[in-house]
N, C-alpha and C positions, 0 to 999 in steps of 0.2 A: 852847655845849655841843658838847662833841668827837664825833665818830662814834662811837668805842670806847663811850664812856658813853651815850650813846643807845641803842647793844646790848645793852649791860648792863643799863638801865633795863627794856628789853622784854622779855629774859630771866626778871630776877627777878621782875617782875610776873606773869608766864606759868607760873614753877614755882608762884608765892604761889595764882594760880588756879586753880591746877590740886589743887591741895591741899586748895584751900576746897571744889571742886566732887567732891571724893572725900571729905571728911567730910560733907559734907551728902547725897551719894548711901545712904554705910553710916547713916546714922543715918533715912531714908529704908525703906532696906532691912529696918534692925531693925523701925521701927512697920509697914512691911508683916507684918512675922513673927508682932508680936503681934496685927494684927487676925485670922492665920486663924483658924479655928474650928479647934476640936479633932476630932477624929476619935473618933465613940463607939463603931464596931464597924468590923469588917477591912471593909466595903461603903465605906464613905465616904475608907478609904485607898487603895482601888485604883485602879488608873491611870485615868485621867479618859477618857483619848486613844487607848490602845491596847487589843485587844479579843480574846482568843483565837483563834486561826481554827481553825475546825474544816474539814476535807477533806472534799466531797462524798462518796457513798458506793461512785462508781465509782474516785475517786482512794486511798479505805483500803485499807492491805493487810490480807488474806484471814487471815482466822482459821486457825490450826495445825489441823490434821486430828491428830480424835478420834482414840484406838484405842481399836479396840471389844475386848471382853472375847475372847479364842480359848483355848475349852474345851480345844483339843487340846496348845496351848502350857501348857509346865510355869509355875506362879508364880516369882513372885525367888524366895522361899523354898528352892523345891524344885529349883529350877537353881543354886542357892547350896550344896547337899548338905543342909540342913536340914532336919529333916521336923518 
């Protein structure tokens, strides 16, 4: 047996299993897919792993300052020309 056909034998053998061992992974992969369980409400679909963070209360930014009513200030209305 020559060199070249030696390489050649190794070659094809290694594309052949390389083939085998990717149909059998997808068809692997598919019965994974069918044994999950179904999801009955949006709790069993959300992420397993990650978690919302919520910011301590010293790191939230500060609520908009209120305006408070000013009696002496006209309304839109009446600063608009309308009465």
């Amino acid at each position: 047996m020559n060199v070249v056909d030696l390489l050649v034998t190794i070659i094809v053998v290694t594309i052949l299993v390389t083939i085998a061992l990717g149909v059998v992974t997808y068809i692997a992969y598919k019965l994974r897919l069918a044994r999950r369980p179904v999801a009955e409400d949006e709790e069993a679909s959300a992420p397993h792993f990650f978690q919302a963070h919520d910011p301590p209360a010293a790191e939230a930014p500060p609520d908009p300052p209120v305006e408070e009513d000013d009696p002496t200030r006209p309304s839109r209305g009446e600063a608009d020309g309308a009465t």
